[in-house]
N, CA, C and O atoms as CSV, one atom per row, in Angstrom:
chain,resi,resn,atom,element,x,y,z
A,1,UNK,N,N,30.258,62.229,134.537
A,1,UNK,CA,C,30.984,60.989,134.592
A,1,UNK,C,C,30.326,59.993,133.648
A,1,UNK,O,O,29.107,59.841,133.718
A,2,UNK,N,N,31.159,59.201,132.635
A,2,UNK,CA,C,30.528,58.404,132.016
A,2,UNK,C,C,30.561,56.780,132.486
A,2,UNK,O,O,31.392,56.419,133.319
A,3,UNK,N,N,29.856,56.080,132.052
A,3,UNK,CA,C,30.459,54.773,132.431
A,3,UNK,C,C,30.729,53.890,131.040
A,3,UNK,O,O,30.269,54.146,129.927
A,4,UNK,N,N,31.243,53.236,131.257
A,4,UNK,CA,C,32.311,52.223,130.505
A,4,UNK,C,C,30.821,51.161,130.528
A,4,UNK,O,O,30.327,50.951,131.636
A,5,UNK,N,N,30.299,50.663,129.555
A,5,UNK,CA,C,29.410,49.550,129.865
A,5,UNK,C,C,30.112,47.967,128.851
A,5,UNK,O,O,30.509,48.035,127.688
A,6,UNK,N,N,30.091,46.999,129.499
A,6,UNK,CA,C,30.395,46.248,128.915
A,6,UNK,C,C,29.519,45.776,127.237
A,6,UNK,O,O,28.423,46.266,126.965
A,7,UNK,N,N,30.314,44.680,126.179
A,7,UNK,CA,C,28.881,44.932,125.045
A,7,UNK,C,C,27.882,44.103,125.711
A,7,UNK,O,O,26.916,43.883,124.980
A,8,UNK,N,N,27.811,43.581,126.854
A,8,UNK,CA,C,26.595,42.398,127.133
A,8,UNK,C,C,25.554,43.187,128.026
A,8,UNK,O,O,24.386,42.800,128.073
A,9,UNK,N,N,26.173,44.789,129.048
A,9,UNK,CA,C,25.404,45.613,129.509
A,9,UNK,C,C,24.600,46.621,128.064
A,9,UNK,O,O,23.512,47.188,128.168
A,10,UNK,N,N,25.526,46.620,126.736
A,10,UNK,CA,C,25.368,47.334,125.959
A,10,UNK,C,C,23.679,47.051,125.211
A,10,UNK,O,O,22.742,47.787,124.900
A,11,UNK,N,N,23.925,45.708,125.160
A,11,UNK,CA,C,22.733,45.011,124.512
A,11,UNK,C,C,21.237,44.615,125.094
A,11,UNK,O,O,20.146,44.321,124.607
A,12,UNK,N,N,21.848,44.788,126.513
A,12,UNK,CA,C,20.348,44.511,127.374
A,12,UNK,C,C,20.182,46.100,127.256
A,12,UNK,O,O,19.081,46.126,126.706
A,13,UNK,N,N,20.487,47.215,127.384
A,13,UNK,CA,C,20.340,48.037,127.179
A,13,UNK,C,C,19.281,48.749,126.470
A,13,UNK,O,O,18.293,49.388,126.831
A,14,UNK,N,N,20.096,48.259,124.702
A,14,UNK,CA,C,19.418,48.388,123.558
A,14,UNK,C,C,18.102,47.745,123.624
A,14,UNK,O,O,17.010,48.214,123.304
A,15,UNK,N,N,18.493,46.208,124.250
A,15,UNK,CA,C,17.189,44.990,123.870
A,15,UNK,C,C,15.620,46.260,124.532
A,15,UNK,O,O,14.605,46.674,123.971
A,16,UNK,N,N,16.412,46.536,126.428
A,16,UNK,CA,C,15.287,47.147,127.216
A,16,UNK,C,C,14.292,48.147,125.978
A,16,UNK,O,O,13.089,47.926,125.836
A,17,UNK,N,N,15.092,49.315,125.105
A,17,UNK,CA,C,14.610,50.051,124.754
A,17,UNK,C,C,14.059,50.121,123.635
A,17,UNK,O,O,13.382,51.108,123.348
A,18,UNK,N,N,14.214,49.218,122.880
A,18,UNK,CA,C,13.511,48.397,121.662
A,18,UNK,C,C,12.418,47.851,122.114
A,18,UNK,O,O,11.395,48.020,121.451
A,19,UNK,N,N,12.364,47.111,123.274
A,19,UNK,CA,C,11.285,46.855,124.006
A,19,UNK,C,C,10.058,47.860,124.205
A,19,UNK,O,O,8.913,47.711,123.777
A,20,UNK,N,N,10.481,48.736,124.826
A,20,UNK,CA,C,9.603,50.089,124.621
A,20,UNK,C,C,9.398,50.721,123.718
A,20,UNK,O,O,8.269,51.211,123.742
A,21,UNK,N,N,10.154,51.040,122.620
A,21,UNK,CA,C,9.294,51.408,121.878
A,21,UNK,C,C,8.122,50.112,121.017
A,21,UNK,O,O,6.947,50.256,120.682
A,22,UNK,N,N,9.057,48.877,120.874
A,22,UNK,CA,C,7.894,48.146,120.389
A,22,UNK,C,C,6.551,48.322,121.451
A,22,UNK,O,O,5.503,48.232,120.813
A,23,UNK,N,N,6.343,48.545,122.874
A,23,UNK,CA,C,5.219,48.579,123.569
A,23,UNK,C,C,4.446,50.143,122.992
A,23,UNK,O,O,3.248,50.136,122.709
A,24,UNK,N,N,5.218,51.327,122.876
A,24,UNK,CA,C,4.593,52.206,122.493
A,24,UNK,C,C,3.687,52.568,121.086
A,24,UNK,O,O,2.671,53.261,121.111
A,25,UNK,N,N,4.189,52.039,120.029
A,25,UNK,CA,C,3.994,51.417,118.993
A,25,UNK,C,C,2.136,50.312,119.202
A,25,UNK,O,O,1.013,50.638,118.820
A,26,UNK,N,N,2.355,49.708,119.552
A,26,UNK,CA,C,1.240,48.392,119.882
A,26,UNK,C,C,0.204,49.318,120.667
A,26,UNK,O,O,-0.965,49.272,120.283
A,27,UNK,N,N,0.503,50.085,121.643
A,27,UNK,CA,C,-0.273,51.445,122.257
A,27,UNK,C,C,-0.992,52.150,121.399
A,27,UNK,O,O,-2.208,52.340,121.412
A,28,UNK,N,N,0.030,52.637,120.445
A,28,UNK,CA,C,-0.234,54.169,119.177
A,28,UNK,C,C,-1.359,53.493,119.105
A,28,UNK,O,O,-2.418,53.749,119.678
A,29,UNK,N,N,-0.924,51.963,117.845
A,29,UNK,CA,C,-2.238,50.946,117.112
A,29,UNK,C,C,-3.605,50.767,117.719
A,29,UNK,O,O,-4.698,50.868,117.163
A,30,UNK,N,N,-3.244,50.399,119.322
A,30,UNK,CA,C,-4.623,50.178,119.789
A,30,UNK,C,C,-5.297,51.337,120.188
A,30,UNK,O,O,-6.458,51.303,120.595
A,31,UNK,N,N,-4.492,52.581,120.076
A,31,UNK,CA,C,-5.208,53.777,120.736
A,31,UNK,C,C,-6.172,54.115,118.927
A,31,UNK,O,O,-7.258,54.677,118.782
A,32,UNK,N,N,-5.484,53.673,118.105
A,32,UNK,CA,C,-6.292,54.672,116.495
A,32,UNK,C,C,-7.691,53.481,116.877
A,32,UNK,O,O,-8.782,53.718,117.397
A,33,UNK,N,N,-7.196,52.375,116.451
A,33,UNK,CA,C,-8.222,51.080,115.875
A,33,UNK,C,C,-9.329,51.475,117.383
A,33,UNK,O,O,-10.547,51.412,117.222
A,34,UNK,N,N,-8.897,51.763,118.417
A,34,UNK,CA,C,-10.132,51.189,119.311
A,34,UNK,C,C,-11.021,52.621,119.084
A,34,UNK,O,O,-12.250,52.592,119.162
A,35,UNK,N,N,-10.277,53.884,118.793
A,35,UNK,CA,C,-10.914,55.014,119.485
A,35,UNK,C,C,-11.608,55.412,117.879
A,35,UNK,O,O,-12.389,56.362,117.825
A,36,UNK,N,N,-11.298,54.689,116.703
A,36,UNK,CA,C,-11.722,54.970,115.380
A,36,UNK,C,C,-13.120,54.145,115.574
A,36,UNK,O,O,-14.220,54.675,115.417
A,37,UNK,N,N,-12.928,52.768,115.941
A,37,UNK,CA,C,-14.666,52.173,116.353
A,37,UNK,C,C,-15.202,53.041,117.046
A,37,UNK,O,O,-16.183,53.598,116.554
A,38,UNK,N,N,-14.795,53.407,118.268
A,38,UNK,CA,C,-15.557,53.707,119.481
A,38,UNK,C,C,-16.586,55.128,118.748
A,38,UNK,O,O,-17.759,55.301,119.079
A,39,UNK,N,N,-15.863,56.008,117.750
A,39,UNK,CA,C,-16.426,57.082,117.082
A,39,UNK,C,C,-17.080,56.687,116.354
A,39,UNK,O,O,-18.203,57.188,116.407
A,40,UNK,N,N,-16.919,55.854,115.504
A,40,UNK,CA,C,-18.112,55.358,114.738
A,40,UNK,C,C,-19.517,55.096,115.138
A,40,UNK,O,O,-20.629,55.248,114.633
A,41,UNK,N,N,-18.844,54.474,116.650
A,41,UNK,CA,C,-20.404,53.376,117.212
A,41,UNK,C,C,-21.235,55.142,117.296
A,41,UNK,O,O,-22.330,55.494,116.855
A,42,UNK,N,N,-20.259,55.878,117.983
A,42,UNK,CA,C,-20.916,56.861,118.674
A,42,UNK,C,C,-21.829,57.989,117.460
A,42,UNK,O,O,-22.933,58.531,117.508
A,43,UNK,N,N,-20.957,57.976,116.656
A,43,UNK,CA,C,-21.834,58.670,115.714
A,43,UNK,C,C,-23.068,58.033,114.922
A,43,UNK,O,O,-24.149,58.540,114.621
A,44,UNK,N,N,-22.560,56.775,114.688
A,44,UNK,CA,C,-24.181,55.941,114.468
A,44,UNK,C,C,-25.255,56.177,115.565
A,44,UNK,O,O,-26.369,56.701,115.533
A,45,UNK,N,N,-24.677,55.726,116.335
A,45,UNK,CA,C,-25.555,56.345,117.929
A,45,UNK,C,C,-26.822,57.648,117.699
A,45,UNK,O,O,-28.040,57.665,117.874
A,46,UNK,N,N,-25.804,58.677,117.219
A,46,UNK,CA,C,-26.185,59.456,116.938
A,46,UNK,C,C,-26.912,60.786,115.750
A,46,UNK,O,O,-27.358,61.932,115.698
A,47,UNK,N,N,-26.494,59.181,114.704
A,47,UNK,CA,C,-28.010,59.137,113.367
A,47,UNK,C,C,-28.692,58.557,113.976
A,47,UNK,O,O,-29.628,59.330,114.185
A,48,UNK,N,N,-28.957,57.368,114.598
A,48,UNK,CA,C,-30.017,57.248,115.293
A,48,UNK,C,C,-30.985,57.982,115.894
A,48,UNK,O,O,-32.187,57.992,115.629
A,49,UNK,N,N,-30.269,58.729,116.894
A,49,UNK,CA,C,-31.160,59.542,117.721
A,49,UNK,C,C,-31.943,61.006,116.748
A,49,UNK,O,O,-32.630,61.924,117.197
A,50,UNK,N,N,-31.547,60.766,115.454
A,50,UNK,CA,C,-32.234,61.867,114.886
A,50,UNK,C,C,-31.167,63.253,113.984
A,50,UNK,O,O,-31.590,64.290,113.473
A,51,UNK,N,N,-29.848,62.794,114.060
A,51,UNK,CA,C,-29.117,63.818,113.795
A,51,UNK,C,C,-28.801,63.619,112.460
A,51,UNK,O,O,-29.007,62.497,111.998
A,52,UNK,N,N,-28.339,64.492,111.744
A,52,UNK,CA,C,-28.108,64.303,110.567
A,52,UNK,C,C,-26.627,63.653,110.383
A,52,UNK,O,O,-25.944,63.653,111.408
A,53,UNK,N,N,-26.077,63.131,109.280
A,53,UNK,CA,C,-25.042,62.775,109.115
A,53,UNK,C,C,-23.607,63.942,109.659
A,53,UNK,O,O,-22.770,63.739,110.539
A,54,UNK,N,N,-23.734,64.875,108.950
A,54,UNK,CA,C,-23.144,65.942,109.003
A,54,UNK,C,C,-23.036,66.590,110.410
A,54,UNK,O,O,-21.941,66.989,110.806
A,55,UNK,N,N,-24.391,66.724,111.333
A,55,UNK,CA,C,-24.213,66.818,113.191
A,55,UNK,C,C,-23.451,66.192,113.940
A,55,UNK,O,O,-22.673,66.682,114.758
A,56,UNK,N,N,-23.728,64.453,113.575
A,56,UNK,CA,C,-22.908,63.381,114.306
A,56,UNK,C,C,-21.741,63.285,113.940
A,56,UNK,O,O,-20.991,62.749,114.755
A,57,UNK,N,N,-21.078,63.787,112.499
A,57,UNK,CA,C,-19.578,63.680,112.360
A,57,UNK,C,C,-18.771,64.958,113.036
A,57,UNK,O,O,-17.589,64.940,113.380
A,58,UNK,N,N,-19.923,66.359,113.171
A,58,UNK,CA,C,-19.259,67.553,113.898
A,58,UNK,C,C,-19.497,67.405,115.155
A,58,UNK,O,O,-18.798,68.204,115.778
A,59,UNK,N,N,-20.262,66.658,115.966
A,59,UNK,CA,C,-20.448,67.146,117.548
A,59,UNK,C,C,-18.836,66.489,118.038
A,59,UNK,O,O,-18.165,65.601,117.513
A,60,UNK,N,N,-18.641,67.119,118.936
A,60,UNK,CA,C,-16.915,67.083,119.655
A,60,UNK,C,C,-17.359,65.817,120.119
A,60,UNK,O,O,-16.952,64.815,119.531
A,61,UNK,N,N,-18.249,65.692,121.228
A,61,UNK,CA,C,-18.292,64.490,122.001
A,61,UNK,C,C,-18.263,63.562,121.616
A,61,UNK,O,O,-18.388,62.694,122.480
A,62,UNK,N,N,-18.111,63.092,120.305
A,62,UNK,CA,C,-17.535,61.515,119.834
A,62,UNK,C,C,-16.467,61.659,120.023
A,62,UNK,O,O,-15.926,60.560,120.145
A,63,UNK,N,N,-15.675,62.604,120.143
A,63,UNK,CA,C,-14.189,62.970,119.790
A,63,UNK,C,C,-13.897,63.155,121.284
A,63,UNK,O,O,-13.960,64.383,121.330
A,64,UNK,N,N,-13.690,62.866,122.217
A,64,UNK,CA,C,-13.681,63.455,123.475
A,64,UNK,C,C,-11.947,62.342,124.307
A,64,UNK,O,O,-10.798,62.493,124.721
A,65,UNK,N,N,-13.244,61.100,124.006
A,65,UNK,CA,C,-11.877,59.629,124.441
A,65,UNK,C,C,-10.768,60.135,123.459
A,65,UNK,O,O,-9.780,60.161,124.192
A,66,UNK,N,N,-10.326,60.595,122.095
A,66,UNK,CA,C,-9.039,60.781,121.600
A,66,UNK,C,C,-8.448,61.774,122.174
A,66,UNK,O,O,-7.225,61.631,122.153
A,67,UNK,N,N,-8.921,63.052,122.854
A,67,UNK,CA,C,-8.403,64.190,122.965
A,67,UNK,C,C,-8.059,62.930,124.803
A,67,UNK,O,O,-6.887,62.552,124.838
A,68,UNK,N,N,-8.688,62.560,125.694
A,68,UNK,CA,C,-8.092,62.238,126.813
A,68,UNK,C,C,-6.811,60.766,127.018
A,68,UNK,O,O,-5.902,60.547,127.819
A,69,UNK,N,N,-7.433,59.956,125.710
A,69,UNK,CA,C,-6.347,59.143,125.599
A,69,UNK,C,C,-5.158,59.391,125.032
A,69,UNK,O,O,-4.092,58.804,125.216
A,70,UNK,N,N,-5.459,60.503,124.170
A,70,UNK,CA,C,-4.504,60.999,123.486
A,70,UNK,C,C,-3.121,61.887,124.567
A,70,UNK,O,O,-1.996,62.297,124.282
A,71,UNK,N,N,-3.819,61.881,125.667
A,71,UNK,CA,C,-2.803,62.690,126.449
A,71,UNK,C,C,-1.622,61.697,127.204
A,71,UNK,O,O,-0.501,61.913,127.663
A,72,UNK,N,N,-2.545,60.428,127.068
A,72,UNK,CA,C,-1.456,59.380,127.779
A,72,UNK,C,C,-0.828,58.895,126.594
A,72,UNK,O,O,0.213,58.246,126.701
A,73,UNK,N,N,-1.363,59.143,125.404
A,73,UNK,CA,C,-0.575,58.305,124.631
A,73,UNK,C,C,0.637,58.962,124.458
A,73,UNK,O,O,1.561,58.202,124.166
A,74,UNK,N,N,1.021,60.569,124.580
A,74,UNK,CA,C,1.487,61.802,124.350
A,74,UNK,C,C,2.737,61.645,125.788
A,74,UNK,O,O,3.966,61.575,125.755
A,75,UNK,N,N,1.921,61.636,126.767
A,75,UNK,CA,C,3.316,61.087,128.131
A,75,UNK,C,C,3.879,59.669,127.851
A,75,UNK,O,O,5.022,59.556,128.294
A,76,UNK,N,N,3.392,58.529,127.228
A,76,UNK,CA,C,3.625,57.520,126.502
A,76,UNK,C,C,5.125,57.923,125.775
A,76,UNK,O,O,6.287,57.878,126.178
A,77,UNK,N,N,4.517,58.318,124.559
A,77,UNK,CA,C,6.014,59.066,123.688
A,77,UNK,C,C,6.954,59.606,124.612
A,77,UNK,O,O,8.026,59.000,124.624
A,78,UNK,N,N,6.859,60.562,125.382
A,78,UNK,CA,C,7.798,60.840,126.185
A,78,UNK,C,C,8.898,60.351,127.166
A,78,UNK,O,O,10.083,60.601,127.388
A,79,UNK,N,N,7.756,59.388,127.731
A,79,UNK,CA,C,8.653,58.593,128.443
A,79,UNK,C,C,9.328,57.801,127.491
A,79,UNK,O,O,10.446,57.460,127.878
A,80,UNK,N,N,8.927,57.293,126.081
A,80,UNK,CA,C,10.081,56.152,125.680
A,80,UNK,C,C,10.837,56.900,124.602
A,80,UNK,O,O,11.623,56.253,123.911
A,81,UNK,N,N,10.716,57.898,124.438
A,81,UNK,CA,C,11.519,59.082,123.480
A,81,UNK,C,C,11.941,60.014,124.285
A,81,UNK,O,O,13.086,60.336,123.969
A,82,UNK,N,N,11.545,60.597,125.180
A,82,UNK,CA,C,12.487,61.117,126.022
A,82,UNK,C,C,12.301,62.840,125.043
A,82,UNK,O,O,11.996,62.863,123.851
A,83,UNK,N,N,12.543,64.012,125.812
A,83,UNK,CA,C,12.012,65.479,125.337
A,83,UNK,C,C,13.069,65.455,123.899
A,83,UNK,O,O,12.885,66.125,122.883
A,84,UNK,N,N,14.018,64.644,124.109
A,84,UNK,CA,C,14.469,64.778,122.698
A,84,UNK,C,C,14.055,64.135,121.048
A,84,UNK,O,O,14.556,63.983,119.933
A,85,UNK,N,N,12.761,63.898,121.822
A,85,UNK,CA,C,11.815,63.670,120.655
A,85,UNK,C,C,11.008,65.369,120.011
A,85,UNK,O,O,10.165,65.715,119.183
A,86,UNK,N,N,11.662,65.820,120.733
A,86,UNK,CA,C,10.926,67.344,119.823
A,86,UNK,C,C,12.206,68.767,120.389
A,86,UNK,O,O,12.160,69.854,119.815
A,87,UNK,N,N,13.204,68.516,121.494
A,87,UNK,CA,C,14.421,68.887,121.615
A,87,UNK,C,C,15.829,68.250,121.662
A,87,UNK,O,O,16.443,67.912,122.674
A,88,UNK,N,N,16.306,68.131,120.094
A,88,UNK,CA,C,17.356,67.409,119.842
A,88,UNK,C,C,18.088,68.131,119.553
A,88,UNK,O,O,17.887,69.344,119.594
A,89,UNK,N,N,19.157,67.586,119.174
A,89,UNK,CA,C,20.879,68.058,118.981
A,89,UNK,C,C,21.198,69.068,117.536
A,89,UNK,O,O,21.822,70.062,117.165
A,90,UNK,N,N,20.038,67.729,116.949
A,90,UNK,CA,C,19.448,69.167,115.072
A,90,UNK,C,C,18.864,70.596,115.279
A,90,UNK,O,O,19.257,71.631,114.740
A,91,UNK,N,N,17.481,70.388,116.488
A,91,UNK,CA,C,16.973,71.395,116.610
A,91,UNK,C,C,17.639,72.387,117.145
A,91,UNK,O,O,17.358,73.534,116.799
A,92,UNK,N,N,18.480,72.187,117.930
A,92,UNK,CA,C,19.418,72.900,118.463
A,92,UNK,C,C,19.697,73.599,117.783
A,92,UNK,O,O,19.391,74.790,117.839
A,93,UNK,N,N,20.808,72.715,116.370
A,93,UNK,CA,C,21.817,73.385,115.922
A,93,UNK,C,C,21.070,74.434,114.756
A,93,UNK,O,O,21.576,75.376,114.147
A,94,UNK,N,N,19.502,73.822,114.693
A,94,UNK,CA,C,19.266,74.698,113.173
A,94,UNK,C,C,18.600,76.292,114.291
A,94,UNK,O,O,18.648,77.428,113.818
A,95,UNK,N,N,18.161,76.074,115.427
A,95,UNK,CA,C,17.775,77.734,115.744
A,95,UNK,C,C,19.033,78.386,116.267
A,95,UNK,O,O,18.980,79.603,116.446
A,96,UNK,N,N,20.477,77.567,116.614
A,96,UNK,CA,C,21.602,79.040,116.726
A,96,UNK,C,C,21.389,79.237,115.159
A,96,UNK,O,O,20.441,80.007,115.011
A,97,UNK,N,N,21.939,78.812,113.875
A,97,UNK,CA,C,21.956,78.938,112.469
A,97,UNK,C,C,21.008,80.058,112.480
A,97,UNK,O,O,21.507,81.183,112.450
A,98,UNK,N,N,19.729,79.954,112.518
A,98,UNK,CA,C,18.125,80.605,112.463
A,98,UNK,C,C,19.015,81.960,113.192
A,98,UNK,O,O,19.451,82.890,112.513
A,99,UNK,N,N,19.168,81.866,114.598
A,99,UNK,CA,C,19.634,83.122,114.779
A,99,UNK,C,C,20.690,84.360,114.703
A,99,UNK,O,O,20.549,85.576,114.837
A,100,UNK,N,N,22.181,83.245,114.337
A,100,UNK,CA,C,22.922,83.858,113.856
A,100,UNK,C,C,22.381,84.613,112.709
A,100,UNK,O,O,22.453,85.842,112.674
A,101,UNK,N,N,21.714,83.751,111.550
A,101,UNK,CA,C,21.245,84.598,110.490
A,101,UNK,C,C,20.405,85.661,110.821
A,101,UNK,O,O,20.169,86.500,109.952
A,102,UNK,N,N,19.987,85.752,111.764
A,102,UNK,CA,C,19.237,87.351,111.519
A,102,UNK,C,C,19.923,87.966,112.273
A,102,UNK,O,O,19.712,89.134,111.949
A,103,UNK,N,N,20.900,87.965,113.406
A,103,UNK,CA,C,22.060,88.607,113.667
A,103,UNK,C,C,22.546,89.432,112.498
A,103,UNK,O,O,22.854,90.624,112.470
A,104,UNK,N,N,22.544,88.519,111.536
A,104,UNK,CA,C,23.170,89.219,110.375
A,104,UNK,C,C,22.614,89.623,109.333
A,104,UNK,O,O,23.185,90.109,108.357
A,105,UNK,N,N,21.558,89.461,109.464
A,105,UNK,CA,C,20.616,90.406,108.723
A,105,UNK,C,C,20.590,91.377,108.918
A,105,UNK,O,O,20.934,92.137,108.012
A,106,UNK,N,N,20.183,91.914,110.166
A,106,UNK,CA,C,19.765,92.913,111.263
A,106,UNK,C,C,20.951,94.068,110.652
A,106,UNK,O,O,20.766,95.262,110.419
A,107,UNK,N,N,22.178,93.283,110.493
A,107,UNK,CA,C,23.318,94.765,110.492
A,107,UNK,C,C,22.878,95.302,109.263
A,107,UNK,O,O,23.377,96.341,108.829
């Protein structure tokens, strides 16, 4: 069943979801800028303590807050993109294409 929305339901609509993504967006930004310092401090941290340049840019554990913030930032996208941010109406249409063609290869 569809509904009929008026254009003034149409626009709070739009406004709501423009809204969100501008919040997801301002998220992305503060998730690079804070978690790009936070690695830095940590790898200075860790010329300090004796490591070489090359140790402190490979040990994971500076890298740890991106891989866990990164997971909310990741349900973030989802919720304001919705699964058709990586299953859409294109993707759809290009794997029947993808498979018809080797349907017809195959013969």
């Amino acid at each position: 069943m569809e509904r009929d929305f008026t254009e003034e339901q149409k626009y709070i609509l739009a406004r709501k979801r423009v809204e969100k993504m501008s919040k997801f967006y301002k998220h992305l930004a503060v998730y690079v800028v804070v978690n790009t310092f936070l690695s830095c401090i940590f790898i200075a941290g860790d010329i300090n303590d004796g490591d070489t340049f090359f140790e402190a840019v490979c040990n994971y554990h500076n890298y740890k807050i991106w891989l866990f913030w990164g997971i909310g930032v990741f349900f973030n996208a989802l919720n304001v993109f919705g699964a058709s941010l990586f299953f859409n109406k294109d993707w759809e249409k290009r794997k029947i294409k993808k498979y018809i063609e080797e349907q017809n290869y195959k013969r």
